[in-house]
N, C-alpha and C positions, 0 to 999 in steps of 0.2 A: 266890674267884679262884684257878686252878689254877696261872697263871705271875707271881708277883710280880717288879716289873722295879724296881732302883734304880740312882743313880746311886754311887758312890764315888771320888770324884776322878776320873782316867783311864779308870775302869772301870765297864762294866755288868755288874751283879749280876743275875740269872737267877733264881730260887728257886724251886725245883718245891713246890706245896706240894698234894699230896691226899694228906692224912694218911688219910683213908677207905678210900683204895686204895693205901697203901705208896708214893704218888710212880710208879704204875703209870704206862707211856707208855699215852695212846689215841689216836684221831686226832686228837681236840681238841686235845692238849695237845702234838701234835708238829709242829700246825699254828701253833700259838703262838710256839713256840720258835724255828720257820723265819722268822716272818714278823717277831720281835725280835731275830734276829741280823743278817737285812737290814736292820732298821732302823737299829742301831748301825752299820752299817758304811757307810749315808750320813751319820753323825753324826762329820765330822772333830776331833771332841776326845774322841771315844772310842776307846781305843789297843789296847782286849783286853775279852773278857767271860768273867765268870767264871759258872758252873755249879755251882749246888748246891743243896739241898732244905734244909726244915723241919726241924725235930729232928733227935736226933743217933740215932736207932733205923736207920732204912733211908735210903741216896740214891736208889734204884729199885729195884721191886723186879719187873720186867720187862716185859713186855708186860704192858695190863690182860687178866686173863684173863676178866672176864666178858662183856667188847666181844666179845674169839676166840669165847670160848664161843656167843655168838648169833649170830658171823657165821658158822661153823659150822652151826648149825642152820638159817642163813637159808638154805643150798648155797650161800652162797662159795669163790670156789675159790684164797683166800687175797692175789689183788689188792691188796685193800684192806691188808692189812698191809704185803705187798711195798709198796705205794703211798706208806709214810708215810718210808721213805728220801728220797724226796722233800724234802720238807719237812728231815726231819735233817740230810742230804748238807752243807746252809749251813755246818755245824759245820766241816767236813772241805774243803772247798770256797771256804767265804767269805774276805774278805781280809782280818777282824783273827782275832787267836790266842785259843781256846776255853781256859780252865783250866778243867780241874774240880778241885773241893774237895770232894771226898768225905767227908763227914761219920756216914756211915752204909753198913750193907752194902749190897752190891751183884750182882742175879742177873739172871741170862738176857739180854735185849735190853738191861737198864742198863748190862750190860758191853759189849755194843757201843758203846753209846752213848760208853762212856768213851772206845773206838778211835779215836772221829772226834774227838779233842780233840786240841791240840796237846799239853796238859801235864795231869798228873793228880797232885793233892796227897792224901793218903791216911793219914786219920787213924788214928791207933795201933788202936784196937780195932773199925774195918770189918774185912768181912771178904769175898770176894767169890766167887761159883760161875758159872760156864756150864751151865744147867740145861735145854739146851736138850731133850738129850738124853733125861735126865728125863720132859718133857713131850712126847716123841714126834715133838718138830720137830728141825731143824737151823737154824743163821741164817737171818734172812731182811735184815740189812741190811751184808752184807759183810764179816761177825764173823770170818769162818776166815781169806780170804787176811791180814785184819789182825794177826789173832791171830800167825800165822805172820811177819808182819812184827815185829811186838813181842818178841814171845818165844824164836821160832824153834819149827821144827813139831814136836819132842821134848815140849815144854812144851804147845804147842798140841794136840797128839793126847791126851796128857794130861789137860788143861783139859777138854778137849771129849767125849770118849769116859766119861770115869767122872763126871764131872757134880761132882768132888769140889770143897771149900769148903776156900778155903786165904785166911791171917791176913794181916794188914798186912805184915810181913817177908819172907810167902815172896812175895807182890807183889810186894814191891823187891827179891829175891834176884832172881828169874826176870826182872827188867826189864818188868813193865807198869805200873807208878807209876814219877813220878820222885822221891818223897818220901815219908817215912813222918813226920808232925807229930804233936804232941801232941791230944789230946781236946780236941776246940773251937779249932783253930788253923788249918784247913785255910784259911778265909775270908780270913783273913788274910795266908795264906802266899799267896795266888791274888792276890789285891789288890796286894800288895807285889809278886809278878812283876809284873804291868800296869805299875808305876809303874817298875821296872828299864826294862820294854821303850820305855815312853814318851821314852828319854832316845835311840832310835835313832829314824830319819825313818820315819813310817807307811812309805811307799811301800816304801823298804826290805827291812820286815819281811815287807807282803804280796806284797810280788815273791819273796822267799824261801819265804814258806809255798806259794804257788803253784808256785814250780818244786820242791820238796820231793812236794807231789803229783803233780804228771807223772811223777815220777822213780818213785814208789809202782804207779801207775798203768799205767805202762808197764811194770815188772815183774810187775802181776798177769795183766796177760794179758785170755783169755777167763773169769778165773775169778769173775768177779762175775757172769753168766752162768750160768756152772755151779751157782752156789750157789743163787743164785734157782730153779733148775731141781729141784734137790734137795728145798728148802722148798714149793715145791710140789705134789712128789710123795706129801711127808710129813705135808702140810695135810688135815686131817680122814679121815686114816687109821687104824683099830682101834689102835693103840698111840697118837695125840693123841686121841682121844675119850675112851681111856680114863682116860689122865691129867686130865683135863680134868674129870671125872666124880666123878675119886678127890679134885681139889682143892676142887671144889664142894659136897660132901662135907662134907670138910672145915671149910668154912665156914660 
């Protein structure tokens, strides 16, 4: 089972678990995640759902790159990846508040992933990169304008451009976690927000998170657009193949 779903008082627990593939998003598994945050969110005694992975090694460790790699070879012309925000968007979108408990590091698309969450708990010794760049792509699920929202675009151009891998601390210096826990605490610390939040009226909180989005949204503009436009221009071009090539390689 690639999405283990539990209950914890207030809250649904999420646990990415393909230790095979570092907790890799694929379609499968993005298709999972969308259609159990819908679900919790007709389930009126669920107040938050928390997000996090198996082991304490990786929380994602980004797109799976062996899915890219075939669908690449199959001539996709990167669709199906744009396609799986779909599916994610619930995260950022839907009407109860996403935590993530980062338990482990976190690259490429995992970092988006973290964007779409409301709250991000971030255990002392993850560590996280934007490796987009690396791999010869750019986002493909709305990672820049976010990014530039969290951080502010100094940090973002940053983040983005040198592919660099920065620790728990400089996370919470730069504002993309709202926490840095102890080793094996993030679950916890995520669980225990659900239970703060439960003590204000659902409706409340998802009228809040909803107008917090418009507000988001309406300042990005055309630029979700743009970026999709970018990804795939840079989908299955001589510098993604060849990463691609050099990671398989490796494996």
């Amino acid at each position: 089972m690639t999405l283990q779903v539990e209950a914890a008082g207030d809250a649904l627990i999420l646990t990415l678990h393909r230790p095979d593939r570092r907790h890799a998003i694929d379609r499968a598994l993005a298709r999972q995640l969308g259609e159990a945050i819908r679900a919790a969110s007709a389930e009126p005694r669920v107040r938050g759902v928390v997000l996090t992975a198996s082991g304490d090694d990786v929380f994602v460790a980004g797109g799976d790159i062996r899915e890219i790699d075939q669908l690449t070879r199959d001539g996709s012309s990167g669709a199906e990846i744009l396609g799986m925000f779909e599916d994610l968007a619930i995260i950022e979108q839907g009407d109860l508040p996403v935590v993530a408990a980062v338990q482990g590091d976190v690259f490429g698309g995992g970092c988006e992933l973290l964007l779409l969450c409301d709250f991000v708990f971030f255990e002392e010794h993850a560590s996280l990169a934007f490796r987009h760049a690396m791999m010869g792509l750019s986002p493909a699920w709305g990672g820049i304008a976010r990014l530039c929202e969290r951080v502010g675009s100094l940090e973002a151009t940053r983040l983005l451009l040198t592919a660099c891998r920065i620790d728990a601390a400089e996370a919470l210096r730069i504002g993309f976690v709202n926490e840095v826990v102890p080793r094996g605490g993030a679950r916890d610390r995520a669980i225990a927000l659900v239970r703060q939040l439960s003590g204000i009226p659902r409706t409340s909180v998802s009228a809040l998170k909803h107008a917090l989005r418009g507000v988001r949204e309406a300042m990005r503009g055309s630029s979700p657009e743009l970026e999709r436009a970018v990804f795939a221009q840079r989908w299955g071009g001589p510098d993604h193949r060849q990463a691609l090539d050099a990671f398989l390689r490796r494996k």
